[in-house]
VMD Tcl script that builds the backbone (N, CA, C; Angstrom):
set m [mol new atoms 432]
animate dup $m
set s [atomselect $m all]
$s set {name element resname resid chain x y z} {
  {N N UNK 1 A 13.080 25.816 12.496}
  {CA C UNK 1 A 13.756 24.854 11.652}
  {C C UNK 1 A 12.975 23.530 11.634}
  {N N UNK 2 A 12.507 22.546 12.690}
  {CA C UNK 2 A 11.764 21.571 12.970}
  {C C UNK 2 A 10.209 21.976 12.449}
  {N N UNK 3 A 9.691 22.802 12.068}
  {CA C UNK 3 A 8.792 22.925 11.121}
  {C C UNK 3 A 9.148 23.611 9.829}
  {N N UNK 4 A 9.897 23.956 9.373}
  {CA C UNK 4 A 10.044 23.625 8.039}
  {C C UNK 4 A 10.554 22.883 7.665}
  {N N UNK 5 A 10.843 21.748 8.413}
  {CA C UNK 5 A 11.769 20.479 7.732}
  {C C UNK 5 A 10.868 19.951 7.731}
  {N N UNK 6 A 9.821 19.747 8.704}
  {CA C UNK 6 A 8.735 18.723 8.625}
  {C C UNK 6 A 7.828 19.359 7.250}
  {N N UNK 7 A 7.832 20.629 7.466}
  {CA C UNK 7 A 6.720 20.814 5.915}
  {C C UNK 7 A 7.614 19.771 4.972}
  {N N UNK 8 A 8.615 20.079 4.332}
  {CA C UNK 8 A 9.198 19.881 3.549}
  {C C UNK 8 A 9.142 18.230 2.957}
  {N N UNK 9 A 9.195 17.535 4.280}
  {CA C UNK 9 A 9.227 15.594 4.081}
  {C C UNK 9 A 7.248 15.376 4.591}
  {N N UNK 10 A 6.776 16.367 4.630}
  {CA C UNK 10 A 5.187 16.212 4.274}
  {C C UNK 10 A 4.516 16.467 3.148}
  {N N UNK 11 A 5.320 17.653 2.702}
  {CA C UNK 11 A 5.027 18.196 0.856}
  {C C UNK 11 A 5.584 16.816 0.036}
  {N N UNK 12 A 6.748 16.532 0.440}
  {CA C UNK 12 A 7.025 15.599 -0.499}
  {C C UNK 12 A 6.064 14.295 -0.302}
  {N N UNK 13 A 5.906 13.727 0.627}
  {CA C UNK 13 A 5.318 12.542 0.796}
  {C C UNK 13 A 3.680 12.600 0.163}
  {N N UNK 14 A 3.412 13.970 0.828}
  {CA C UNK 14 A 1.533 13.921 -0.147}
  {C C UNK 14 A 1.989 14.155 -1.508}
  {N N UNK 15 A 2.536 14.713 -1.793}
  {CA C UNK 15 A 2.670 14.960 -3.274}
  {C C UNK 15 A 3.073 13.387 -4.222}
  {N N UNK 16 A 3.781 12.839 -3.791}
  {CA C UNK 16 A 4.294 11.604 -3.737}
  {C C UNK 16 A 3.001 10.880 -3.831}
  {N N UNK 17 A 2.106 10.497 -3.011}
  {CA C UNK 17 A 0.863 9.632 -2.984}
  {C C UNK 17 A -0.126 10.293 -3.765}
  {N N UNK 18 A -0.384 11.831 -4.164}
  {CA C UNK 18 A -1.180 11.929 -5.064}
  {C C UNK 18 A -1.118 12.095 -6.260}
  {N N UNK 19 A -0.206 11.700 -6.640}
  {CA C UNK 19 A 0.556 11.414 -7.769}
  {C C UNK 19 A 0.755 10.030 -8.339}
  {N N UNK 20 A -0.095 9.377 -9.141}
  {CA C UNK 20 A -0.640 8.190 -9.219}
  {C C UNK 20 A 1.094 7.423 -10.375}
  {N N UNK 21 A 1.323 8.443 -11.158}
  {CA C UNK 21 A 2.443 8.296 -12.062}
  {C C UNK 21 A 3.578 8.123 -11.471}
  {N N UNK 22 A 4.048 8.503 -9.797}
  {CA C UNK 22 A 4.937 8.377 -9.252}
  {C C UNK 22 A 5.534 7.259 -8.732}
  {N N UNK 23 A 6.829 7.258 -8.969}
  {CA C UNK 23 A 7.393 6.008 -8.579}
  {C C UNK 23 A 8.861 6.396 -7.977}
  {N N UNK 24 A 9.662 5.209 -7.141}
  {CA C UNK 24 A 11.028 5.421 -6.660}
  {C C UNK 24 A 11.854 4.985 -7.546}
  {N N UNK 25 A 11.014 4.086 -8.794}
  {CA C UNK 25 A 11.956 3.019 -9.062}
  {C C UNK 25 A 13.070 4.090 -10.236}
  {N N UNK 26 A 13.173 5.289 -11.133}
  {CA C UNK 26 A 14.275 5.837 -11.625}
  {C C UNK 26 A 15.225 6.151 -10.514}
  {N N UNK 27 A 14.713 6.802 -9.045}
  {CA C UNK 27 A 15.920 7.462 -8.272}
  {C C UNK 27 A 16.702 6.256 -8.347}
  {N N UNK 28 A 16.176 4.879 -7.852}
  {CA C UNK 28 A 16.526 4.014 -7.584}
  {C C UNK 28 A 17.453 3.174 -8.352}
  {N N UNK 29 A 17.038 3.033 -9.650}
  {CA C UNK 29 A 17.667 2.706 -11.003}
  {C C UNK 29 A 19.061 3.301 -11.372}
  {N N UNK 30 A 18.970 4.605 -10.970}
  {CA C UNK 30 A 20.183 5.105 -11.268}
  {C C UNK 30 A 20.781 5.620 -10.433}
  {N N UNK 31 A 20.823 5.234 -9.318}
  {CA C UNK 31 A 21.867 5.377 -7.841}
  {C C UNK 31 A 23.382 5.114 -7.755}
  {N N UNK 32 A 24.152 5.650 -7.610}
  {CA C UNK 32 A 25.670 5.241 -7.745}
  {C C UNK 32 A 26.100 5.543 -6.603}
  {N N UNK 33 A 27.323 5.092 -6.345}
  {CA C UNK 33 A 28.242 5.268 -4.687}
  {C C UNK 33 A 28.601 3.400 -4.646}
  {N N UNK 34 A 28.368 3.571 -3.182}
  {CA C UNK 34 A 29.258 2.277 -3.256}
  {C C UNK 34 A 27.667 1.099 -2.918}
  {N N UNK 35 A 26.946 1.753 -2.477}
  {CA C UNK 35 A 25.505 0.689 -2.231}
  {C C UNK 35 A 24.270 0.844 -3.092}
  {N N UNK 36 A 25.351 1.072 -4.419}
  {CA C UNK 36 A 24.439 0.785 -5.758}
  {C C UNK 36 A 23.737 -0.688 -5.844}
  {N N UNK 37 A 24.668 -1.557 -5.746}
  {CA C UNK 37 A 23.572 -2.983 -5.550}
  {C C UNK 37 A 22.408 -3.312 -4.447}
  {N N UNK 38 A 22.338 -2.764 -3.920}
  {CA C UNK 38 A 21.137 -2.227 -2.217}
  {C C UNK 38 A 20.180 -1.664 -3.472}
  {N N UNK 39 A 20.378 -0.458 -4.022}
  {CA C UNK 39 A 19.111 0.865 -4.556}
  {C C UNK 39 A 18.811 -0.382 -5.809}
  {N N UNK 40 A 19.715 -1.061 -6.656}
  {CA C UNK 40 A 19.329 -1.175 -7.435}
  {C C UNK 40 A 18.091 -2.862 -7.047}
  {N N UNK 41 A 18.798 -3.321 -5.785}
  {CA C UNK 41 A 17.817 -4.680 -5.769}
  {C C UNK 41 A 16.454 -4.150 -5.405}
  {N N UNK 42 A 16.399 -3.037 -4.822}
  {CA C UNK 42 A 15.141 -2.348 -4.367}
  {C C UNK 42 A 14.122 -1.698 -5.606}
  {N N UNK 43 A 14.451 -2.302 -7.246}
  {CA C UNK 43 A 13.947 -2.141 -7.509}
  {C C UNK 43 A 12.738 -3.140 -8.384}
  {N N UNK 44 A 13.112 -4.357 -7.765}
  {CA C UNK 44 A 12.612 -5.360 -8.251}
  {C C UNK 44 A 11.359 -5.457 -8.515}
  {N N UNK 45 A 10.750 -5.597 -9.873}
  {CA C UNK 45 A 9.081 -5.811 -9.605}
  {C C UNK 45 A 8.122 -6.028 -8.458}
  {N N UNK 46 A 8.919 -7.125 -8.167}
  {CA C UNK 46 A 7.940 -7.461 -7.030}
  {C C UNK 46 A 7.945 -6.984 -5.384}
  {N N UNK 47 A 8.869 -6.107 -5.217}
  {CA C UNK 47 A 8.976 -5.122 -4.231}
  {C C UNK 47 A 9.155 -3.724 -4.436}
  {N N UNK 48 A 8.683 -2.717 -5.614}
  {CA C UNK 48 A 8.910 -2.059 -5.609}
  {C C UNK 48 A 8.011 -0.834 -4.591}
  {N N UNK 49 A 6.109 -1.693 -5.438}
  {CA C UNK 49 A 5.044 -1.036 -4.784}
  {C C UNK 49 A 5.119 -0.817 -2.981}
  {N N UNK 50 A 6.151 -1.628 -2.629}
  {CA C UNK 50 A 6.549 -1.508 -1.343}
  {C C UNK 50 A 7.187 -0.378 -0.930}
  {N N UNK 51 A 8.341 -0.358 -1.707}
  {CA C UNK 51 A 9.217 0.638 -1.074}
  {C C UNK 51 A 8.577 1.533 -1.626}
  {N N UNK 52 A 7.511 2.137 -2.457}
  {CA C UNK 52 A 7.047 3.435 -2.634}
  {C C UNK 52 A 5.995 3.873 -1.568}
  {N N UNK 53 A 5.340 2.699 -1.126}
  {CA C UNK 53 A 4.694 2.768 0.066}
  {C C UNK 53 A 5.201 3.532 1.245}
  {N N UNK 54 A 6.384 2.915 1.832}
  {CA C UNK 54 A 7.269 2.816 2.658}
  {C C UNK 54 A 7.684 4.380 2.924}
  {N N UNK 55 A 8.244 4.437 1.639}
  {CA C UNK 55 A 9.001 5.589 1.993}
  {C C UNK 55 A 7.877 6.699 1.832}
  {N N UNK 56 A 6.493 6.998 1.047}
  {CA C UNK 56 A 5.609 8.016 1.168}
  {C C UNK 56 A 5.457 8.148 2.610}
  {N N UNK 57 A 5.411 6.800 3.232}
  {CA C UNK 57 A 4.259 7.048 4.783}
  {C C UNK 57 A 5.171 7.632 5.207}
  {N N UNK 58 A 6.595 6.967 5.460}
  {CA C UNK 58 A 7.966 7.753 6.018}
  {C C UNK 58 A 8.075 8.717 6.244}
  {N N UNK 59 A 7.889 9.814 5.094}
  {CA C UNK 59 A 7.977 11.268 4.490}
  {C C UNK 59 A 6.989 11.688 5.102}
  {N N UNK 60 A 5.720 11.115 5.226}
  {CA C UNK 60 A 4.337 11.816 6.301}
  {C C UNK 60 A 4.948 11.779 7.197}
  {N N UNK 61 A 5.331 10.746 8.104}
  {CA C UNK 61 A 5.594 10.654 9.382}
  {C C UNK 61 A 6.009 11.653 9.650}
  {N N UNK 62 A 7.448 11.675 9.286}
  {CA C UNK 62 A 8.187 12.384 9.144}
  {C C UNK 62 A 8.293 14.082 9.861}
  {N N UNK 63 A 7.182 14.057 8.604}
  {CA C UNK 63 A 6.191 15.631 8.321}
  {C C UNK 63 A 5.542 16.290 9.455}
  {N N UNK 64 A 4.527 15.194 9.943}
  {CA C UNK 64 A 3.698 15.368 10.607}
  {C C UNK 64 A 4.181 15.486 12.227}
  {N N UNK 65 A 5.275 14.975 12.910}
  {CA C UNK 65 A 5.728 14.645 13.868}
  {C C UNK 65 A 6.600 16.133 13.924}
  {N N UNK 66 A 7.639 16.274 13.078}
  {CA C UNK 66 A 8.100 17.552 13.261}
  {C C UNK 66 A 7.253 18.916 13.454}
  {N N UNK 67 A 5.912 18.582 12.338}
  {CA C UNK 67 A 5.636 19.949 12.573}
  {C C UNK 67 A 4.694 20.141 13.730}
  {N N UNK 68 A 3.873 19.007 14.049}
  {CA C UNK 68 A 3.041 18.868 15.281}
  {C C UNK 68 A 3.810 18.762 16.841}
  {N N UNK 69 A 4.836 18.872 16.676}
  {CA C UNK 69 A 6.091 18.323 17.912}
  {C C UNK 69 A 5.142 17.515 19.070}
  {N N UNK 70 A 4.986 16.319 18.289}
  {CA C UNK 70 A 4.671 15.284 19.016}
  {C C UNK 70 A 5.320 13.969 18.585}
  {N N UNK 71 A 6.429 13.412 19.662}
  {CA C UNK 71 A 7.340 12.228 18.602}
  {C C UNK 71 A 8.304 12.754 17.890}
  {N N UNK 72 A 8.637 13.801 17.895}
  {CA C UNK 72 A 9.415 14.891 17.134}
  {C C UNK 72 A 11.300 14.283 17.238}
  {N N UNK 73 A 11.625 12.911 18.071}
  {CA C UNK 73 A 12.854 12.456 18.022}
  {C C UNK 73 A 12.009 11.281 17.025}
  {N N UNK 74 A 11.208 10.594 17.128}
  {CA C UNK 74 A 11.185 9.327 16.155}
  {C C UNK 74 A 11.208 9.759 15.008}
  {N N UNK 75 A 10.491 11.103 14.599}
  {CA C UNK 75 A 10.182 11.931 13.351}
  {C C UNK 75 A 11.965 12.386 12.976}
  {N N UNK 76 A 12.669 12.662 13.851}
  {CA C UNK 76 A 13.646 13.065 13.574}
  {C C UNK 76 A 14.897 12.110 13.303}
  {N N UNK 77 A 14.795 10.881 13.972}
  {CA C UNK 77 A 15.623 9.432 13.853}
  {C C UNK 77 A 14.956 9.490 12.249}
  {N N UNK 78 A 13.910 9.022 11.954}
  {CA C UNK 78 A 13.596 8.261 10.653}
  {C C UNK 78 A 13.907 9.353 9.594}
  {N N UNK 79 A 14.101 10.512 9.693}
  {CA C UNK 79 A 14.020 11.552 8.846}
  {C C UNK 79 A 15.381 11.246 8.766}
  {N N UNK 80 A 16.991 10.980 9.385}
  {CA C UNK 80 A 18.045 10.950 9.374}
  {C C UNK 80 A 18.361 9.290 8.416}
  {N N UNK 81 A 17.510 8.567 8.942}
  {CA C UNK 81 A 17.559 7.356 8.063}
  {C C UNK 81 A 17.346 7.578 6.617}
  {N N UNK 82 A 16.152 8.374 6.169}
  {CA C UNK 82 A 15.784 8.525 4.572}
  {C C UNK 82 A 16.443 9.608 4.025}
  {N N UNK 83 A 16.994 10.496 4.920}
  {CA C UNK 83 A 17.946 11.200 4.026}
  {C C UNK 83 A 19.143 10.896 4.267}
  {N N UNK 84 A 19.536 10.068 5.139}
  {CA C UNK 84 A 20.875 8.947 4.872}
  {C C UNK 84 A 20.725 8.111 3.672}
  {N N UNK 85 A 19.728 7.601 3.285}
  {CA C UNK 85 A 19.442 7.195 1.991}
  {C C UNK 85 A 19.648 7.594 0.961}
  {N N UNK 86 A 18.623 8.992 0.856}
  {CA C UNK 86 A 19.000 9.744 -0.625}
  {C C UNK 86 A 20.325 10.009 -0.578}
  {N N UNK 87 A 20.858 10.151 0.057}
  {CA C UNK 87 A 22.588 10.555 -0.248}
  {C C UNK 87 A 23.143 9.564 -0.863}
  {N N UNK 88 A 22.902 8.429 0.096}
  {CA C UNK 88 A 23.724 7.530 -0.359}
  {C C UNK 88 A 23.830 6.935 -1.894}
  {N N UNK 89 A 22.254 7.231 -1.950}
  {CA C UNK 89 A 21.736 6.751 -3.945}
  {C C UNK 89 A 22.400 7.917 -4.752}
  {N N UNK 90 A 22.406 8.546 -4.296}
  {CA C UNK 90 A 23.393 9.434 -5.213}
  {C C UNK 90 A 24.062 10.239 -4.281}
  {N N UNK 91 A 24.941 9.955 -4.151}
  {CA C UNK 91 A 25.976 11.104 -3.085}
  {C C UNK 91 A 26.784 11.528 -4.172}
  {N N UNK 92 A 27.083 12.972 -3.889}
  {CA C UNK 92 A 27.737 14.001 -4.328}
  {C C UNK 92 A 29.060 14.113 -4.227}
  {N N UNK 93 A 29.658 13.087 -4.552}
  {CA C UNK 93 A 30.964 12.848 -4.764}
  {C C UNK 93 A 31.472 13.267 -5.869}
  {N N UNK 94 A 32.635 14.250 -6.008}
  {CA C UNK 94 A 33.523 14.896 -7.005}
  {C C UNK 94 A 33.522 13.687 -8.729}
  {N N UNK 95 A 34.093 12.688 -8.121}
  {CA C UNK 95 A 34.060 12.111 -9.491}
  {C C UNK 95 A 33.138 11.015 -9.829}
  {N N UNK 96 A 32.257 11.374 -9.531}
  {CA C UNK 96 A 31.067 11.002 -10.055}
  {C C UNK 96 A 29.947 11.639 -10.947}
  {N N UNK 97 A 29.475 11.162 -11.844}
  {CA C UNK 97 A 28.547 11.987 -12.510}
  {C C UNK 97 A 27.261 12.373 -11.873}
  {N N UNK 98 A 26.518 13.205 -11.741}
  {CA C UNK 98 A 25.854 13.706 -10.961}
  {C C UNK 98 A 24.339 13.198 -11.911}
  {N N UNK 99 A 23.714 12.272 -11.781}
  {CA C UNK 99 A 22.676 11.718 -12.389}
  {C C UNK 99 A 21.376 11.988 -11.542}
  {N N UNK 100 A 20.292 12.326 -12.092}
  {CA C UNK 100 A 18.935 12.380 -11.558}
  {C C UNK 100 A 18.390 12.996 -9.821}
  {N N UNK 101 A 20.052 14.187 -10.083}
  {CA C UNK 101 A 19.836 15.014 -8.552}
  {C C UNK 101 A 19.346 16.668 -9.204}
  {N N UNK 102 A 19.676 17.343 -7.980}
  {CA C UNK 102 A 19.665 18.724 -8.364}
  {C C UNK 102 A 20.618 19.432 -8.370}
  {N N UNK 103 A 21.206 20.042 -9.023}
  {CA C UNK 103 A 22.597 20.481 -8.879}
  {C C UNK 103 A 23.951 19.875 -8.932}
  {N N UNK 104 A 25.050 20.435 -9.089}
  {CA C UNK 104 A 26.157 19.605 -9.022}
  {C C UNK 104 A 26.825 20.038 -7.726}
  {N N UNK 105 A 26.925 18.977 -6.676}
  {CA C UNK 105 A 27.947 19.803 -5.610}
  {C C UNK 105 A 29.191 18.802 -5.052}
  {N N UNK 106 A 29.702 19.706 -4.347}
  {CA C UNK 106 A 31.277 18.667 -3.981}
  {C C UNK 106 A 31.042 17.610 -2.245}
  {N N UNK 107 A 30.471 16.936 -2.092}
  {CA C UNK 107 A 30.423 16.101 -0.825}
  {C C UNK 107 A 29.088 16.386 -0.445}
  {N N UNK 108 A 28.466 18.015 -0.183}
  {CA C UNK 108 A 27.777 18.811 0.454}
  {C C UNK 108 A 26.754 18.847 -0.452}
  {N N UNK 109 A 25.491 18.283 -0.317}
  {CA C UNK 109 A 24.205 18.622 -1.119}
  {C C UNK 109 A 23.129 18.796 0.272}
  {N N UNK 110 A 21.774 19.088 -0.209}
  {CA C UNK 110 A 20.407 19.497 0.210}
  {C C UNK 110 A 20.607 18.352 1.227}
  {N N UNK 111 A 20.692 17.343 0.665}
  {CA C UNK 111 A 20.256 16.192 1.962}
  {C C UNK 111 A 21.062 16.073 3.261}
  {N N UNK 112 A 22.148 16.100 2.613}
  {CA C UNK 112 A 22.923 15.869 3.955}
  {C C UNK 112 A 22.904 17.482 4.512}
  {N N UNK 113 A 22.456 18.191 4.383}
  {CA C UNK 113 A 22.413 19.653 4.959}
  {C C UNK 113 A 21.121 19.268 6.199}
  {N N UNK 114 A 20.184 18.876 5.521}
  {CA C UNK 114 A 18.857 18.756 6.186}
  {C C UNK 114 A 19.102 16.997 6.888}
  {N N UNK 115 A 19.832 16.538 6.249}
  {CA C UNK 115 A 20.335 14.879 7.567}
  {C C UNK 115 A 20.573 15.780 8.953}
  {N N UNK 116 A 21.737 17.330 8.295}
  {CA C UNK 116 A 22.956 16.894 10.186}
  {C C UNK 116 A 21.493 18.010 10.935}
  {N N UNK 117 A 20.720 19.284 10.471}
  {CA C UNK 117 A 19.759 19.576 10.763}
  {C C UNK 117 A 18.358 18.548 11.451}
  {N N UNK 118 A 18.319 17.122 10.714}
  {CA C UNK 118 A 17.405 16.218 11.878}
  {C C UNK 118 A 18.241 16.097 12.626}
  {N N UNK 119 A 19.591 15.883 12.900}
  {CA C UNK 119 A 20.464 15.367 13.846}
  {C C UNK 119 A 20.610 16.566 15.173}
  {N N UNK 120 A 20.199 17.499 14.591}
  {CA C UNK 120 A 20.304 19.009 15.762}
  {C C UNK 120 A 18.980 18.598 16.505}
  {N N UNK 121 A 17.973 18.579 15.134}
  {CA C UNK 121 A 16.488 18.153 16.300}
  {C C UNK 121 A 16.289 17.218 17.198}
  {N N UNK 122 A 16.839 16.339 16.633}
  {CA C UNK 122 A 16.958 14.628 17.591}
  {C C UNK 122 A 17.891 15.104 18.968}
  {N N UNK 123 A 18.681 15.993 19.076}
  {CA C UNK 123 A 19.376 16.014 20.291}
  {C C UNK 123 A 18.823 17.358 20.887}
  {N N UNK 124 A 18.061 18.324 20.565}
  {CA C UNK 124 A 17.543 19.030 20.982}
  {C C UNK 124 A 16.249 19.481 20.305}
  {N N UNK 125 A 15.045 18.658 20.705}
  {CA C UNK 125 A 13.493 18.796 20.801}
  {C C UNK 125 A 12.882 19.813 21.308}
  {N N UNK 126 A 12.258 20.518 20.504}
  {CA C UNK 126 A 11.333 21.692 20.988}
  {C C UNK 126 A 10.150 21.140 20.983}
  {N N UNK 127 A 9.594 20.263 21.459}
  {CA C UNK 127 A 8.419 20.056 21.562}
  {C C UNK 127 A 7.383 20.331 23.219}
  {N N UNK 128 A 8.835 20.394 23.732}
  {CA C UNK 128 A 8.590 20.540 25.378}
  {C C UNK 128 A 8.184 22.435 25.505}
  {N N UNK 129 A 8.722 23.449 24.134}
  {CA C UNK 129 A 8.361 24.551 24.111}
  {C C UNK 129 A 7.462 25.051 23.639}
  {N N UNK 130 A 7.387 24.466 22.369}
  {CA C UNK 130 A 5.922 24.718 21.281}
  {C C UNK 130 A 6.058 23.762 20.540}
  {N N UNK 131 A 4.864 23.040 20.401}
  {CA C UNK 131 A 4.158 21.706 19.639}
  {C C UNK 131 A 3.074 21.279 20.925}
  {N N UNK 132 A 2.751 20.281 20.240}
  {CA C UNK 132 A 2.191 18.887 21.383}
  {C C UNK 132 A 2.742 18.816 21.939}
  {N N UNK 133 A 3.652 18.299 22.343}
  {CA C UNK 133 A 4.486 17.520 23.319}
  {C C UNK 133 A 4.281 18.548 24.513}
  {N N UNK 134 A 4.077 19.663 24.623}
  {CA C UNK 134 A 4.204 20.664 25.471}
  {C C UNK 134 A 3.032 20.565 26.018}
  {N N UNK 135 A 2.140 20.894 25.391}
  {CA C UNK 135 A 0.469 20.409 26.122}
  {C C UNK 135 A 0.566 18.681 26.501}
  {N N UNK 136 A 0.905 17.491 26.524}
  {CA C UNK 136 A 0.990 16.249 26.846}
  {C C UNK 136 A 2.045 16.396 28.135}
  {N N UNK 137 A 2.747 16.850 28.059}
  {CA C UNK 137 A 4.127 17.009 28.961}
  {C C UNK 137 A 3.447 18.207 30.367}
  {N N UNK 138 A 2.577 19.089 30.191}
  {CA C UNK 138 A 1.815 20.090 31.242}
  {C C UNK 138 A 0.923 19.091 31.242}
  {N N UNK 139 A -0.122 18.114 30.706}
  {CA C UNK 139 A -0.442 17.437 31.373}
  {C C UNK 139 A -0.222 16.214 32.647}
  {N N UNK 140 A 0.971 15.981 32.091}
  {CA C UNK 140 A 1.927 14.848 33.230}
  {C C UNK 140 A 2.165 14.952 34.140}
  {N N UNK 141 A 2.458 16.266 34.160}
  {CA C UNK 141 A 3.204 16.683 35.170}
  {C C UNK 141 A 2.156 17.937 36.418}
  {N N UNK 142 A 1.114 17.982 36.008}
  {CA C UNK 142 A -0.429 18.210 36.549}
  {C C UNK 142 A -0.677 17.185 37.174}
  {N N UNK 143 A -0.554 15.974 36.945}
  {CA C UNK 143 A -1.179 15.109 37.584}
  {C C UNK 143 A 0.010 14.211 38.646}
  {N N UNK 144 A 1.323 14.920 38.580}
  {CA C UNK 144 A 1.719 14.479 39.654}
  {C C UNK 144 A 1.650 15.028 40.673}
}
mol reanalyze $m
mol bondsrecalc $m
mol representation Tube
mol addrep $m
């Protein structure tokens, strides 16, 4: 599970940066719930090139930490933050119109499926079994 979640916020993030046409600022534009004024100030000219920044490296991080299981709780904290986000820009609330997502669903969409999934990884890390962390962690403990 902790490597295909990490593929998943690594596909998106390179794809994201090599993609010169890409931008946050529609998700952003048309975000509804209750911290529509948050998505929508985030889209200000003059901070936007930021938050597209931001959130690509994010999505590497992300990526790279899960699937390398090295850091695999920071990878998994920040991964719970940005898909606490996308929800929130459009959460899947019944009476709401379902604008610039995938699907129509009732509370329960992709993100928050894959939020409470970082939330399994963050409290239980396999990195101590297979990843990095496992070769760094047999080193440590070699040298005591």
């Amino acid at each position: 599970m902790r490597i295909f979640i990490g593929w998943h916020f690594l596909y998106e993030g390179i794809v994201k940066m090599y993609n010169p046409d890409w931008t946050s600022f529609g998700y952003l534009a048309s975000a509804q719930g209750p911290l529509k004024p948050l998505f929508l100030a985030l889209t200000n000219p003059s901070i936007i090139a930021w938050v597209d920044i931001l959130n690509m490296a994010a999505l590497i991080l992300v990526g790279l930490t899960l699937i390398l299981g090295f850091f695999e709780k920071l990878g998994a904290f920040v991964g719970i933050g940005l898909l606490a986000l996308y929800y929130l820009a459009h959460p899947s609330f019944p009476w709401l119109t379902q604008v610039n997502v995938e699907g129509s669903y009732w509370f329960i969409n992709k993100n928050l499926i894959e939020l409470v999934a970082c939330m399994v990884i963050y409290q239980y890390p396999t990195a101590n079994y297979f990843g990095l962390g496992r070769i760094f962690n047999k080193n440590k403990t070699e040298k005591l």
